[in-house]
C-alpha positions as CSV (number, residue, x, y, z in Angstrom):
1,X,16.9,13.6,4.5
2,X,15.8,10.5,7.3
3,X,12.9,11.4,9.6
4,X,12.9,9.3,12.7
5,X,9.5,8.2,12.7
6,X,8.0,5.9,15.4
7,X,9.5,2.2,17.1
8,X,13.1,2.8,15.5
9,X,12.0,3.2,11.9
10,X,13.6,5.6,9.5
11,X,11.9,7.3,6.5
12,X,13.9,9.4,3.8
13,X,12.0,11.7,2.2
14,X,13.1,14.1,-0.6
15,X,10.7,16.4,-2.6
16,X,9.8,15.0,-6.1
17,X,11.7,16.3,-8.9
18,X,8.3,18.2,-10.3
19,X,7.9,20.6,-6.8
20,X,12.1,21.2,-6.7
21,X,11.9,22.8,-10.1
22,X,8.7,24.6,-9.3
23,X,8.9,27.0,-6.5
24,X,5.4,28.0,-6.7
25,X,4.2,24.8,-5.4
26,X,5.5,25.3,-1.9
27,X,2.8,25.7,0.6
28,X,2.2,28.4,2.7
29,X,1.4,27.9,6.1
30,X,0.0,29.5,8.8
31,X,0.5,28.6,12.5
32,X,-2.4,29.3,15.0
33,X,-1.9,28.6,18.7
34,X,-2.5,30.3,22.2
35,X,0.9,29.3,23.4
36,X,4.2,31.2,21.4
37,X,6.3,27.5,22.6
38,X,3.7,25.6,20.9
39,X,3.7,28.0,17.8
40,X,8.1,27.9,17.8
41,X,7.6,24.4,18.0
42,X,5.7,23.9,14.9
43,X,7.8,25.9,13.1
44,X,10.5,23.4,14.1
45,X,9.3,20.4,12.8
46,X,8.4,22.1,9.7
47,X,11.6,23.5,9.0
48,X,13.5,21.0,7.6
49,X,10.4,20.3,5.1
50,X,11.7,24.2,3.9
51,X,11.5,22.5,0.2
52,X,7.5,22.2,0.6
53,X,6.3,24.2,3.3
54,X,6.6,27.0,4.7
55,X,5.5,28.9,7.7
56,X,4.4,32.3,6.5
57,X,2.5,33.9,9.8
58,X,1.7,33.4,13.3
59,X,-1.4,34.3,15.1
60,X,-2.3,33.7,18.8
61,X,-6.1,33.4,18.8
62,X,-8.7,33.7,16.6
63,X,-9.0,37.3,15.1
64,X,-5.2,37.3,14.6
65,X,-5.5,34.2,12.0
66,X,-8.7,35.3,10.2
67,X,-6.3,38.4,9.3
68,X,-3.0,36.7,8.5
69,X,-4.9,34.0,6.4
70,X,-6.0,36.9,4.4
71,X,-2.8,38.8,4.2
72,X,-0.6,36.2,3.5
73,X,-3.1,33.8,1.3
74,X,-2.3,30.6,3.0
75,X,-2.9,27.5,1.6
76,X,-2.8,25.3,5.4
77,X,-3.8,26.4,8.3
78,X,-2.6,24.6,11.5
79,X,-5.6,26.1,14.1
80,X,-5.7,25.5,18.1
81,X,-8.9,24.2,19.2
82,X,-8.7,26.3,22.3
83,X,-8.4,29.7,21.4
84,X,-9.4,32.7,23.0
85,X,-11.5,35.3,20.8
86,X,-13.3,33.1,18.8
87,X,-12.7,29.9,19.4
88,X,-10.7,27.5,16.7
89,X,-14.1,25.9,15.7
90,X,-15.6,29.1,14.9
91,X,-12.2,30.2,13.3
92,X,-12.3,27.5,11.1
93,X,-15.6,27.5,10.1
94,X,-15.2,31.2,9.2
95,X,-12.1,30.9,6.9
96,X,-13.7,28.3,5.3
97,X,-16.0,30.6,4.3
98,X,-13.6,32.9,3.4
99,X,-11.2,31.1,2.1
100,X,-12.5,27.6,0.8
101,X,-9.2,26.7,-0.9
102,X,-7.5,26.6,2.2
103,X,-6.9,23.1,4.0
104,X,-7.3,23.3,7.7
105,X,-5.7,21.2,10.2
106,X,-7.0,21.4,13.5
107,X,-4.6,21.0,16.7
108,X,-5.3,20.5,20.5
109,X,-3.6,18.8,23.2
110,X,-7.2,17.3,24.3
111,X,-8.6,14.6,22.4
112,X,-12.5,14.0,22.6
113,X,-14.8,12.6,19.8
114,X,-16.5,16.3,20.3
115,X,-13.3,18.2,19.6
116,X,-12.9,15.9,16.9
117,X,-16.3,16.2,15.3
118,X,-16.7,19.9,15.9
119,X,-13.2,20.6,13.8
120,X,-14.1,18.5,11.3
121,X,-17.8,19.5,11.0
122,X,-16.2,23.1,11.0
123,X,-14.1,22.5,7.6
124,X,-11.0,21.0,9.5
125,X,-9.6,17.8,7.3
126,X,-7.8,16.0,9.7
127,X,-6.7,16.6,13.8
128,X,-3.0,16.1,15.3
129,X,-3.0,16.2,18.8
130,X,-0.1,18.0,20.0
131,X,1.6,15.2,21.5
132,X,1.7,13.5,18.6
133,X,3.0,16.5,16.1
134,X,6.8,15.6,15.9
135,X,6.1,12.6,14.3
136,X,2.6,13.0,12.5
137,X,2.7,16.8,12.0
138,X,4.3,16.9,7.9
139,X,2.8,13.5,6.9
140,X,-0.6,14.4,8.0
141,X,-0.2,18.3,6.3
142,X,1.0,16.2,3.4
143,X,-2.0,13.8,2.7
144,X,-4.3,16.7,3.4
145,X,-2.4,19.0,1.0
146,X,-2.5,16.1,-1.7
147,X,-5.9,14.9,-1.4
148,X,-8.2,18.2,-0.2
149,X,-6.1,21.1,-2.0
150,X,-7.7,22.9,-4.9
151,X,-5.8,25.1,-6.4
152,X,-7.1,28.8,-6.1
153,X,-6.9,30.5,-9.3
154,X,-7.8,34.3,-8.1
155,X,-7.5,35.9,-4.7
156,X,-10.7,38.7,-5.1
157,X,-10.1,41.7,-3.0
158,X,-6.3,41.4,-3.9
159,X,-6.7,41.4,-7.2
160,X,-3.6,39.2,-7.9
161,X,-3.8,35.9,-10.1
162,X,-2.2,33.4,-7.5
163,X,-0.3,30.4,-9.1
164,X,-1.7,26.8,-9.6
165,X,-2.0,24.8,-6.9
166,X,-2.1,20.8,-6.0
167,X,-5.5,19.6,-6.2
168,X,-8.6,18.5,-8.3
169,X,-8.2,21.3,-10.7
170,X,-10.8,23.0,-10.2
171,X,-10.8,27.0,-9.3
172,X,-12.1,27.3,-5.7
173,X,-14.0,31.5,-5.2
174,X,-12.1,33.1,-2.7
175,X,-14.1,36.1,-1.3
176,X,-13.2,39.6,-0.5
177,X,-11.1,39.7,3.4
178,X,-13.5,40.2,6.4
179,X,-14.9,43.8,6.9
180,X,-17.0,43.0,9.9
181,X,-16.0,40.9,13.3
182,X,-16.9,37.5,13.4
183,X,-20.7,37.1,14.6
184,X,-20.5,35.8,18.6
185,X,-22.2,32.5,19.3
């Protein structure tokens, strides 16, 4: 497969023979955006990467992605900086609570060193801005998978054993899903 990437040059990409033999290594992603063209749009671009990735849920703020993260034990989160109810800074800092093995991805269609900082500073590991997602969108989910993935080896309060994942191979804790709202700041 040839991805047209930027100035007239053409990648090919194909999955290495390790993940094509081992479906449990595809990642499961989650797609968090205000905007349901933004969200079909994602999904998209990630399609043809169906070997890899794939997009699991859908939430359109912030409460909506706290709960499909949980259900569907994600492994990357692509989160909208400007969400309604919380926010995705405080939506990211919270499922990094929740969910530390999960690589975060923040997205906005406004970049500002204070977006920037606040996603990171929230658990975020890198920032696409929207204009830029058809052509940065897998490469970036793939360095971040590669180099900030750990692999979670339990998912508590589901009491299933996940299987491995990419990463420093470690276990990561994964705590029980929220009970409470998110605290309002």
């Amino acid at each position: 497969m040839a991805v047209s990437i930027r100035d007239n040059e053409t990648v090919s990409y194909s999955a290495p023979r390790s993940m094509q033999t081992q479906p449990c290594l595809r990642w499961r992603a989650l797609v968090v955006d205000g905007h349901a063209a933004i969200r079909e749009m994602v999904r998209i671009i990630l399609e043809p990467y169906g070997d890899l990735i794939e997009v699991v849920a859908e939430a359109s703020d912030g409460d909506g992605a706290i709960d499909q993260a949980l259900l569907h034990k994600v492994d990357v989160v692509l989160m909208d900086v400007n969400l309604l109810s919380p926010n995705g800074v405080e939506t990211t800092r919270y499922l990094k609570q929740s969910m530390p093995h999960v690589v975060i991805l923040g997205l906005s269609a406004d970049y500002t060193p204070h977006i920037y900082n606040s996603m990171i500073a929230a658990g975020a590991v890198a920032f696409v801005r929207k204009q830029d997602a058809a052509d940065m969108l897998f490469r970036t989910i793939v360095y971040a998978m590669f180099h900030y993935c750990r692999p979670r080896e339990q998912d508590q309060g589901f009491g299933n054993t996940a299987p491995g994942r990419l990463g420093d191979g470690k276990p990561a804790a994964v705590s029980a899903p929220r009970t409470s709202p998110l605290p309002q700041f």
